[in-house]
C-alpha positions in Angstrom: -10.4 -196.4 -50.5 -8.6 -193.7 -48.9 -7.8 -195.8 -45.7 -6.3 -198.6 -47.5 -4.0 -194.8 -49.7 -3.2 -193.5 -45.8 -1.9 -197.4 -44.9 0.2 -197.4 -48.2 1.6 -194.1 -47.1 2.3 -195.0 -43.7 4.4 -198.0 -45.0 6.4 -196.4 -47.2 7.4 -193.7 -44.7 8.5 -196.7 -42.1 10.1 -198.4 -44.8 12.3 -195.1 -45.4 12.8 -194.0 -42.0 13.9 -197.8 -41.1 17.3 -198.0 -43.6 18.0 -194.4 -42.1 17.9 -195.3 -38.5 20.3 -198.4 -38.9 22.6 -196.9 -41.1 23.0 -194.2 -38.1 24.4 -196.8 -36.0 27.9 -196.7 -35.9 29.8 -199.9 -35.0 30.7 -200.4 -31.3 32.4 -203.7 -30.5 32.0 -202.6 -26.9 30.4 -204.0 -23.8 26.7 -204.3 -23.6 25.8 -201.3 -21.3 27.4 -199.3 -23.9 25.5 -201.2 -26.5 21.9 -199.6 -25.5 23.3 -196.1 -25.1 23.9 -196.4 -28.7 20.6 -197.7 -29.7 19.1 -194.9 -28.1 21.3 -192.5 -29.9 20.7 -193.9 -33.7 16.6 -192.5 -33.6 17.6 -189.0 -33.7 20.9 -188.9 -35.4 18.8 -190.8 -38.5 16.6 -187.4 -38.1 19.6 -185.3 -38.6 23.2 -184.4 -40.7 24.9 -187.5 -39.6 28.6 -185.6 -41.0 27.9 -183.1 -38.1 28.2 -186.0 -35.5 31.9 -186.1 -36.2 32.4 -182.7 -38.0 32.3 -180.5 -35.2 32.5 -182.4 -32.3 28.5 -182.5 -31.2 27.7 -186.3 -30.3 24.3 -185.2 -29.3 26.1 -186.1 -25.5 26.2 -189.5 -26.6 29.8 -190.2 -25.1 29.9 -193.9 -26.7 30.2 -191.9 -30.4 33.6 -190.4 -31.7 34.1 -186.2 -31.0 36.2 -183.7 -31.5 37.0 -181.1 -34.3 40.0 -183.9 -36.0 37.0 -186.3 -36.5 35.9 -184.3 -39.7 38.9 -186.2 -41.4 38.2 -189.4 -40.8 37.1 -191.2 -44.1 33.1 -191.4 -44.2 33.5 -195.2 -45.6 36.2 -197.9 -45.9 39.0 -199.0 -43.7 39.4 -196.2 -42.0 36.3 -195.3 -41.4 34.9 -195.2 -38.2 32.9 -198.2 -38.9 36.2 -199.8 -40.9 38.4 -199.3 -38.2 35.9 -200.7 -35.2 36.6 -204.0 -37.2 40.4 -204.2 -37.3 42.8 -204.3 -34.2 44.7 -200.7 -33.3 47.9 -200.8 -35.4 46.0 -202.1 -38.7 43.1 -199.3 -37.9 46.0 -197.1 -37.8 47.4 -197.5 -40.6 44.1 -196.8 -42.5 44.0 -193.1 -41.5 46.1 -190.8 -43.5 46.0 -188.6 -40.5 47.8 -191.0 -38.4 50.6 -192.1 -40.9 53.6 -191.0 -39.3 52.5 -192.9 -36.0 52.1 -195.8 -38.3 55.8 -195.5 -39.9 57.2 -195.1 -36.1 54.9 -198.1 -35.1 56.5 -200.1 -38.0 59.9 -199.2 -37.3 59.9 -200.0 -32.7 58.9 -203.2 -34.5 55.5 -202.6 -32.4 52.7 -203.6 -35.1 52.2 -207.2 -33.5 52.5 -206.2 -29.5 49.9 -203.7 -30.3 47.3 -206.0 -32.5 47.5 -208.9 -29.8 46.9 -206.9 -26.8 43.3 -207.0 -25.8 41.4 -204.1 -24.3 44.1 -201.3 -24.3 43.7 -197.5 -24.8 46.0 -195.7 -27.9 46.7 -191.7 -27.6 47.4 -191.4 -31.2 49.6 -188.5 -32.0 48.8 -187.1 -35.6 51.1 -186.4 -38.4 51.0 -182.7 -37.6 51.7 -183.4 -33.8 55.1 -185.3 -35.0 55.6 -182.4 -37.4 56.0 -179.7 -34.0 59.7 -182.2 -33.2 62.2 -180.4 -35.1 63.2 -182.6 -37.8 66.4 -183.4 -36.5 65.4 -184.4 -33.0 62.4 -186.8 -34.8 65.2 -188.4 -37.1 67.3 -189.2 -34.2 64.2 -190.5 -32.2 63.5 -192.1 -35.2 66.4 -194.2 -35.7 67.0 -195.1 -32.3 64.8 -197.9 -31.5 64.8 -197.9 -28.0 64.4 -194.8 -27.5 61.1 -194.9 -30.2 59.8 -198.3 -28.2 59.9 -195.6 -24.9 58.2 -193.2 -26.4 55.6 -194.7 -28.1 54.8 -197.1 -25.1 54.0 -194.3 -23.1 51.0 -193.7 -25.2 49.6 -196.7 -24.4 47.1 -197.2 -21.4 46.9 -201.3 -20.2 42.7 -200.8 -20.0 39.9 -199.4 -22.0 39.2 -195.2 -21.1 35.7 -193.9 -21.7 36.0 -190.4 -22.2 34.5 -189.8 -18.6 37.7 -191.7 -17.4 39.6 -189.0 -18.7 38.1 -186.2 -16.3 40.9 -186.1 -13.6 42.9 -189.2 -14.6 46.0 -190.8 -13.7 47.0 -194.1 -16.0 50.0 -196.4 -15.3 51.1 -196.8 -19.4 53.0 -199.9 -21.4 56.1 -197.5 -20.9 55.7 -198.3 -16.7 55.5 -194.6 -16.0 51.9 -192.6 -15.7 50.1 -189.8 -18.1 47.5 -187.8 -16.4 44.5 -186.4 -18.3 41.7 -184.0 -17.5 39.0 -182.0 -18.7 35.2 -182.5 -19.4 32.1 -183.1 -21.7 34.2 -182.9 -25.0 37.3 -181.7 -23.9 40.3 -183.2 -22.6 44.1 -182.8 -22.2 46.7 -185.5 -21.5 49.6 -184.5 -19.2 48.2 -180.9 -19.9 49.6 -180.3 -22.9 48.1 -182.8 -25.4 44.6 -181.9 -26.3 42.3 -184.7 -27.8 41.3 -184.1 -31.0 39.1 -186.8 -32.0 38.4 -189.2 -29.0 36.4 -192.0 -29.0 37.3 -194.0 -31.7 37.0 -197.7 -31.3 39.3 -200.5 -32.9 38.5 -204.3 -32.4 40.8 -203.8 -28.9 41.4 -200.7 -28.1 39.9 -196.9 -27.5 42.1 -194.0 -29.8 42.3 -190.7 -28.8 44.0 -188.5 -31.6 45.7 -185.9 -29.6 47.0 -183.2 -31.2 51.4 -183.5 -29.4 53.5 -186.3 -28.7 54.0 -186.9 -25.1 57.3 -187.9 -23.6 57.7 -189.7 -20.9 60.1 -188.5 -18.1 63.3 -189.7 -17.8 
């Protein structure tokens, strides 16, 4: 009798620990390798507070999972979640972060929404609503309603391949814009053209990698 209580026990424990360790799988849409990296990381993030993954930047040193202090505002479920977005290409993951809604309105307005949703494996540095916020207002209104110099600007955020975060380290990229950004930095933290610092990195779309940085670069003219 109280083998057959210790069995019942046993299974109810597994059948509550199970539901906890997929749900701490986040969505990858990544390339294999990556894909067991991940499964090894959802066993003890299901043991922990999953909102600290993203709250504070500890990954656990899993670099396939989101970091970075900005990642605390990411929506916990729906579109722009980090599962949400993995599911939608860039521009439409975009424009399901509030954080990101002035990139989105810029996006829209370069007429850039399609170029960015077709291309396939591309990297986005996402400048945030408070990065756009540091261009005095009358210099953004005036990049704003120039469309070729918005298309020049925003291009240059773009990367033509997929960065890991270890890419990043000591980097030199060759962007959409046909001029280079450099980035740098380690473990968690990283600059682009060393000024930019990534704020949330990580953060995969159906084709690209995002990292929210916290400026807008310009290219050089």
């Amino acid at each position: 009798m109280n083998a057959r209580i210790r069995r019942s026990a046993v299974a109810v424990v597994a059948a509550a620990v199970l539901p906890l360790s997929l749900a701490a799988c986040s969505d990858d849409g990544d390339s294999g390798s990556s894909d067991s990296a991940q499964a090894e990381s959802s066993a003890p993030a299901a043991g922990g507070d999953q909102s600290a993954d993203t709250s504070g930047g500890m990954s656990g040193g899993d670099s396939d999972e989101p970091f970075g202090p900005a990642c605390s505002t990411v929506p916990k479920e729906g579109a722009g979640s980090f599962d949400g977005m993995a599911k939608d290409p860039v521009a439409t993951a975009a424009s399901n972060n509030p954080a990101l809604s002035t990139l989105v309105s810029a996006v829209k307005k370069a007429g850039l929404v399609d170029t960015l949703n077709n291309a396939e494996n591309i990297t986005v540095f996402a400048p945030t609503n408070d990065a756009f916020a540091k261009i005095p207002k009358a210099d953004l209104d005036k990049v704003l309603n120039d469309k070729a110099m918005l298309t020049d600007i925003l291009t240059y955020h773009v990367v033509g391949q997929k960065l890991a975060p270890k890419d990043l380290e000591n980097g030199s990229f060759d962007t959409l814009q046909k001029s280079k950004l450099t980035t740098s930095g380690s473990d968690e933290s990283y600059k682009v053209n060393d000024s930019a610092n990534v704020v949330c990195g990580n953060v995969k779309t159906a084709n690209a990698n995002v990292y929210i940085i916290d400026s807008v670069l310009m290219p050089k003219s």
